[in-house]
N, C-alpha and C positions, 0 to 999 in steps of 0.2 A: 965411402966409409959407412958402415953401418954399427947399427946398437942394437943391444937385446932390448925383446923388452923390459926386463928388471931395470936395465940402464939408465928406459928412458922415461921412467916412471920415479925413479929415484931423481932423475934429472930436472922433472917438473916439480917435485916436491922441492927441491931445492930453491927453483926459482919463485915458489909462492912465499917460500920465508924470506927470501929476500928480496921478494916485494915487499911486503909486510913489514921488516926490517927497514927500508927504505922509506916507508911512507910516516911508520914511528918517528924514525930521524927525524925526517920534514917537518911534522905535527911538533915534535917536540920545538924544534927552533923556530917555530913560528909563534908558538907560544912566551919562548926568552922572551923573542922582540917585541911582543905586542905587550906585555906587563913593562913598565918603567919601575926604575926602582923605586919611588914614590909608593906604586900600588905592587911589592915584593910578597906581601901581606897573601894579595889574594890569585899567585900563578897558584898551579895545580900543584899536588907530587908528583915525582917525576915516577914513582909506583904508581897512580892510578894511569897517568898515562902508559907507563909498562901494559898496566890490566888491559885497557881499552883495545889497541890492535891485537893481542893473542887472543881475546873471546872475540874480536870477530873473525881470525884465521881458525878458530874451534869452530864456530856456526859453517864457515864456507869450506870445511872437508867433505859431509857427508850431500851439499850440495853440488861441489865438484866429482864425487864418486857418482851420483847419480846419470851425473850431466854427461860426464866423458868415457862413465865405465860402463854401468850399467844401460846405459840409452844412447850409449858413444854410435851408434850405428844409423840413431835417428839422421834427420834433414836436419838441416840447420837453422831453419825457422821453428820447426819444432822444438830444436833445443832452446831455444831463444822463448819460446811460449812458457816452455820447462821453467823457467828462471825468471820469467816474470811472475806466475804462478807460485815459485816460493819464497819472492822478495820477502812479500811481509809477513811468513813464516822468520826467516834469516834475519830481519828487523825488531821485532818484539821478541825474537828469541835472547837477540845481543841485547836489548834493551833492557827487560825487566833483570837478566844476569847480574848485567852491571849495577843497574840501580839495587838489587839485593844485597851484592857484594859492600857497595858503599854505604849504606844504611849501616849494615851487619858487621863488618869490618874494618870500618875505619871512621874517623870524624870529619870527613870532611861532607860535602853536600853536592847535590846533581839538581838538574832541570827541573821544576815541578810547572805546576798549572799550564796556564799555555806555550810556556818556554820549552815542554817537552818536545812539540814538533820538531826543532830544532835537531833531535836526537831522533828522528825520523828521515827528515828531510836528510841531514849531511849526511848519514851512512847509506841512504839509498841511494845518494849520486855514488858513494864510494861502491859499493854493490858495483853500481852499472858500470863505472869504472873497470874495475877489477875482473867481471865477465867479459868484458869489451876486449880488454888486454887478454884474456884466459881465450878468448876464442879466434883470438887474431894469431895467437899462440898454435892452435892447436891445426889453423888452417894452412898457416906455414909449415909447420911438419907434416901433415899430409900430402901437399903441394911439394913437397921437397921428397918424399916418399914416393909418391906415385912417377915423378919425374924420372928418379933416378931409373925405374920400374921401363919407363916408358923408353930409357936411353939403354938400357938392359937388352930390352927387348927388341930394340931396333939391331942393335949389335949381334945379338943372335940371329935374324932376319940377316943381316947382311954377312953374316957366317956360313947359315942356309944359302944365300945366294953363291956364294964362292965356293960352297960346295956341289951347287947344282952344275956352276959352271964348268968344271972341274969333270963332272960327270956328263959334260954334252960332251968333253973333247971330239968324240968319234963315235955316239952311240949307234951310229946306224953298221960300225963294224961288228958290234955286240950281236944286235940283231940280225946283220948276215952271217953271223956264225953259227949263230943256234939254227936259224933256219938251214945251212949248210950243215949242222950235225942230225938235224930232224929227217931231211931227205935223204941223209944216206945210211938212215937204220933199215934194216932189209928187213920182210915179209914178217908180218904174225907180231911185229913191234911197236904196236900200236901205245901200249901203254907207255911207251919211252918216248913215242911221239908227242905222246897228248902232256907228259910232264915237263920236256921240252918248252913245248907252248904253253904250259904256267908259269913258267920259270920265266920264258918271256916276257908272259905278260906284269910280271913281280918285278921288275925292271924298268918295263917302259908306265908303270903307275909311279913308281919312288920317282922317275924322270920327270915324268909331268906334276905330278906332289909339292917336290921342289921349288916348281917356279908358281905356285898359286898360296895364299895364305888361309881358304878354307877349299875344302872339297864337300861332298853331299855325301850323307853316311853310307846309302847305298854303294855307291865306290867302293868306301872304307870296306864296306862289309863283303863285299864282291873279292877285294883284295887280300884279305886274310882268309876267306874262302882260300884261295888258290895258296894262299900259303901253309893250309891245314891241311889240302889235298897232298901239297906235296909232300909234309911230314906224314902222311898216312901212307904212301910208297916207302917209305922208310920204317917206320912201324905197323905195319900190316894194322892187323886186328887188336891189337895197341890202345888203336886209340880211334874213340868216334866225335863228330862235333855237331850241334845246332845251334845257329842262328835263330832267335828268335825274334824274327822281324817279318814278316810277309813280304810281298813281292807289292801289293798296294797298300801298303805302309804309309801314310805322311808324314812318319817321321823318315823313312829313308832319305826324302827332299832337305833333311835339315844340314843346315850347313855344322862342320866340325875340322877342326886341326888335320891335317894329312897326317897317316901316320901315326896317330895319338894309340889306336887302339894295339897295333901289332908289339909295340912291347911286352905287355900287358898281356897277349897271347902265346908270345914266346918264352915268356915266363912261367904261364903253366904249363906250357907243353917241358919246358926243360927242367923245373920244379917239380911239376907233381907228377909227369904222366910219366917221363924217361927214367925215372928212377923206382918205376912203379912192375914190379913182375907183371902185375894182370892186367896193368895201363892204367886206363879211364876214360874221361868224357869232357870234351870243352864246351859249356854253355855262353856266347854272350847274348846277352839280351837289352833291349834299351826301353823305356817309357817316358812320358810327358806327364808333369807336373804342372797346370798353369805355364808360367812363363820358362819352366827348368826343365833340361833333357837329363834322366840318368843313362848311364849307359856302367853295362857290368861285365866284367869276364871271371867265368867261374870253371873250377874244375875239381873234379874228382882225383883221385891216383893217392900217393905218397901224402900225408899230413904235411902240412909247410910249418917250419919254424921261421915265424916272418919276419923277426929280429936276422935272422941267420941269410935269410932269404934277401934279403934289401940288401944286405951286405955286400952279399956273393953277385949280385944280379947284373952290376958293373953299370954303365952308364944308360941303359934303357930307363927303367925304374925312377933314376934322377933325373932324367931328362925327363922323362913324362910328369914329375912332380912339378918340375921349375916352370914347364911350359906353363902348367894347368895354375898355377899362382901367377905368374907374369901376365897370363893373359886374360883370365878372370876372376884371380883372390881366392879359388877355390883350391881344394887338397883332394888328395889321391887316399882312401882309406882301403887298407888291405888289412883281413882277419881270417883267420881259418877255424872251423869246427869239428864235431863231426859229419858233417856231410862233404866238406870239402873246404878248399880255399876261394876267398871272393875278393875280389878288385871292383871298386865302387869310384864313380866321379860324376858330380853334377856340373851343370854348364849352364848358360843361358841359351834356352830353343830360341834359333832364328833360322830361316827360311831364305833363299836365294829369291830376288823379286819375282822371276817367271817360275819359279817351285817347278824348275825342270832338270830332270839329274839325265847327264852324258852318260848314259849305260856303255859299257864294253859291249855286254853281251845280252840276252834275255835270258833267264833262269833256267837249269839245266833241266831232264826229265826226272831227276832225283828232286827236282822241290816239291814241297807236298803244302797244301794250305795250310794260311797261318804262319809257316815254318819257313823261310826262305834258302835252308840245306838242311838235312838229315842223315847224316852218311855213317855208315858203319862197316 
């Protein structure tokens, strides 16, 4: 079951009132029992006790906004430093309020001389209280969040399994057939050949893709090659693509999702380039940030209405989105300008231990430095 976040924002606010609410009570009936009726004289009001927990649920909003919202992203010791550091901010703020208020507005009397501690000491246990509770709160909802995240994603992994299985039935009839349609295209059919054995090879990567949960981008990038080349037999001079990644790249080595990218490229090809008289151009490109891999697919053609586009896109787009949250928290951003439409997603760079990628093939005579295909 899940919640928006309005939901669940509204739903903690809830539960600090009626902490607060609860701890009133308490305060209050501890107060009945401890005055006898002999000393009736000298309990409190039952207003000033009203006063006392809503100014300290006033003091601890914009310290809970800081904690959870604004720096919600910190460690946890850090938040925990966060909150010591504005204890006695949040203490002499409730403090001098209150003693203002009673001075000011009413006749009854508060703490003075050394009895003021008192009015230090108990509200800072209740402080620590109250964050103790607030963050044991806050650990079990992420812990229940990430879980669910984590049972998510297993079920999709064993979806992906059942479909790979599903896809071993009999693959080596797949690939005696192509092979059987390649050898019997006769004389000067070279090009029918060689697209043959892309298409091949677009088959036996999704095959082996399947049963692995990272590949090396190089792969990736070799594999949508062969899927670019084959829609460029279909749209002639249409459409041209670059990669921009070198051939001794070390980001090629970095490990990525099978398959994350070709949505992503299917989508400008069927987006912008097929609906484009004069075509265009597919750029992806990737870079390193410190610890973060971007990686981009970008195209020229037809302007995207990307409201329109996401729509229409059918389950590529959502699945690439779901993946990229499930498996690292991150989002898929798609904008278009005038230059063209872009597909953007950060990741975490990592690296296979031996930083050694199982090449198909070594680079064709069309790679040119720098550029790991150039084709037009």
């Amino acid at each position: 079951m899940t919640h928006s976040p309005r939901s669940a924002t509204l739903r903690e606010w809830l539960l600090l009132f009626l902490l607060y609410l609860g701890f009133a009570g308490f305060y209050m009936f501890s107060l009945y029992l401890s005055f006898t009726s002999q000393y009736a004289d000298a309990r409190p009001s039952w207003g000033i006790i009203y006063l006392d927990y809503p100014l300290k649920a006033l003091f601890t909003v914009p310290v809970c906004y800081l904690t959870f919202r604004v720096f919600g992203h910190w460690r946890l010791d850090t938040k925990l430093l966060l909150n010591l550091v504005l204890m006695p901010f949040w203490i002499k703020g409730w403090q001098l309020t209150y003693y203002w208020i009673i001075d000011n507005w009413t006749e009854k009397n508060h703490l003075s001389g050394s009895g003021e501690w008192w009015d230090v000491y108990i509200p800072g246990l209740f402080y620590t209280l109250q964050f103790g509770i607030f963050h044991a709160w806050h650990y079990y909802h992420n812990f229940t969040r990430t879980e669910m995240a984590r049972v998510e994603n297993a079920q999709l992994a064993l979806q992906s399994e059942l479909n790979a299985l599903k896809a071993q039935l009999n693959p080596h009839f797949l690939y005696n057939s192509l092979n059987a349609i390649s050898a019997s295209t006769g004389p000067g059919q070279e090009d029918t050949r060689r697209m043959i054995a892309q298409l091949s090879d677009l088959f036996r990567y999704q095959l082996v893709a399947n049963r692995r949960e990272y590949v090396a981008l190089g792969e990736e990038l070799d594999f949508v090659s062969d899927y670019l080349r084959l829609e460029q037999a279909r749209f002639g001079e249409r459409i041209t693509f670059s990669i921009l990644v070198a051939p001794d790249d070390p980001l090629r080595q970095a490990l990525v999702p099978p398959l994350l990218l070709q949505p992503l490229v299917e989508n400008a090809v069927r987006h912008g380039i097929a609906p484009s008289i004069i075509g265009g151009e597919v750029v992806i490109a990737a870079s390193a940030s410190g610890e973060a891999l971007t990686l981009s697919v970008f195209n020229t053609g037809k302007p995207c209405d990307v409201a329109k586009t996401e729509h229409s896109a059918g389950y590529g787009l959502a699945n690439t989105r779901r993946r990229l949250a499930l498996l690292y928290g991150s989002s898929l951003s798609i904008y278009s300008d005038s230059a063209g439409t872009h597909c953007v997603f950060t990741i975490p760079l990592r690296y296979a231990p031996d930083r050694i990628i199982d090449r198909r093939r070594s680079p064709g005579p069309e790679t040119a430095p720098g550029v790991l295909a150039s084709v037009s």
